[in-house]
C-alpha positions, -999 to 999 in steps of 0.1 A, spaced: 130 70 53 158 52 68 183 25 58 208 6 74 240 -4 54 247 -44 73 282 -42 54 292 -8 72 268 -13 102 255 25 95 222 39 91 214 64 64 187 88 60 166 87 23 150 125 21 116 118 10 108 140 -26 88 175 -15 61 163 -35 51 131 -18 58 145 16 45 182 19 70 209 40 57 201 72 47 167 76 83 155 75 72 131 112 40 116 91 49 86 97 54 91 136 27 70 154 17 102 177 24 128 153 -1 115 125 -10 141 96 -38 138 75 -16 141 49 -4 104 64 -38 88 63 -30 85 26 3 69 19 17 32 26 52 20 27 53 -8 8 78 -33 -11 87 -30 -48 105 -58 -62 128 -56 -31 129 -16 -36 109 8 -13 78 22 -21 57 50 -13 16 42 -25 -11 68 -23 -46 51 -17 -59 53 -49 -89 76 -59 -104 83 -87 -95 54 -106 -60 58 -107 -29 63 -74 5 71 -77 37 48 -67 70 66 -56 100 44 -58 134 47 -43 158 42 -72 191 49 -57 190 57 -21 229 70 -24 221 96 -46 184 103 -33 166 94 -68 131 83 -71 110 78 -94 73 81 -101 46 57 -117 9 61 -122 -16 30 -124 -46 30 -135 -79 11 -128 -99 -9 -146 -133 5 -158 -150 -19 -134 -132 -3 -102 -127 31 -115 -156 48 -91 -138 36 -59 -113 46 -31 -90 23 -14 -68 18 11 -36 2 4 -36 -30 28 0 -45 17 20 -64 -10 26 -94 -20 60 -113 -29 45 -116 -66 37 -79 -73 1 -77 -61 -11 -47 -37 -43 -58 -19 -68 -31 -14 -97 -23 10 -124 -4 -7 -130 24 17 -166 20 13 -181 -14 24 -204 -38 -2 -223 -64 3 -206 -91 -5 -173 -79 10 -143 -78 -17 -108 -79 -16 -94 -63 -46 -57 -72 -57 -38 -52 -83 -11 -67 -102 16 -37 -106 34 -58 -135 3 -66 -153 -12 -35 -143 -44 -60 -138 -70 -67 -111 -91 -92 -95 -113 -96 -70 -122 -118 -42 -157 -124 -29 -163 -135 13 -201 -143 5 -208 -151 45 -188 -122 60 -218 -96 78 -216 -69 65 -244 -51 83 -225 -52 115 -194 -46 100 -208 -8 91 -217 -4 129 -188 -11 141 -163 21 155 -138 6 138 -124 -19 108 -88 -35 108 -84 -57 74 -48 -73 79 -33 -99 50 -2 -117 44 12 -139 19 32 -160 42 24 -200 44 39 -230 61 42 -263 46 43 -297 65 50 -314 33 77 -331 32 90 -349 3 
């Protein structure tokens, strides 16, 4: 992982803990150079900290969290799932400014779901797209789920 210091106009380089990255996927993250062991993780932002998420299986994933990139110190949190989503695997999709990571069950259901997981409630919900066709999403090669919390407002007061 890399930073960039905008005061000293310098980049520095965060070494990624053994145990998150194993010895020889240090370039998993390298478009062309994908791992398995890639497949797996998601960058993501923590409060305005970085974040390393392993899709979550078994009911549960673990968050890795730079806690002072000077001194290369991060730490390590475990979430768990409700009883309701225990039995399924995810894919990380993203974050959202108030906490929430939005997850793609690996395996589709009819009705599609969205599920969102609040990391400082350590709570989760659902949303339901009742009209979304399934069926021909299963045949298809391939699924890209993109989401984003960012709105415009024409509103003016």
């Amino acid at each position: 992982v890399m930073s960039f210091d905008v005061r000293l106009e310098t980049f520095n380089i965060i070494n990624v803990p053994s145990k998150v990255v194993p010895r020889g996927n240090e370039n998993m993250w390298v478009p062309h150079m994908l791992s398995s062991a890639a497949t797996n993780k998601t960058l993501i932002n923590y409060g305005g900290k970085i974040g390393v998420v392993e899709n979550p299986r078994e009911g549960k994933f673990r968050l890795w969290v730079v806690e002072d990139a000077e001194n290369e110190e991060w730490s390590l949190n475990t979430f768990h799932f409700p009883e309701s989503a225990a039995g399924l695997d995810f894919k990380v999709m993203g974050t959202f400014s108030n906490g929430e990571i939005c997850l793609v069950p690996k395996e589709l259901s009819d009705p599609f779901r969205l599920f969102y997981y609040s990391l400082e409630k350590k709570s989760m919900r659902s949303v339901v797209f009742e009209e979304l066709p399934v069926s021909e999403l299963k045949q298809a090669k391939g699924l890209s789920v993109t989401v984003s919390d960012h709105y415009e407002s024409f509103i003016f007061n």
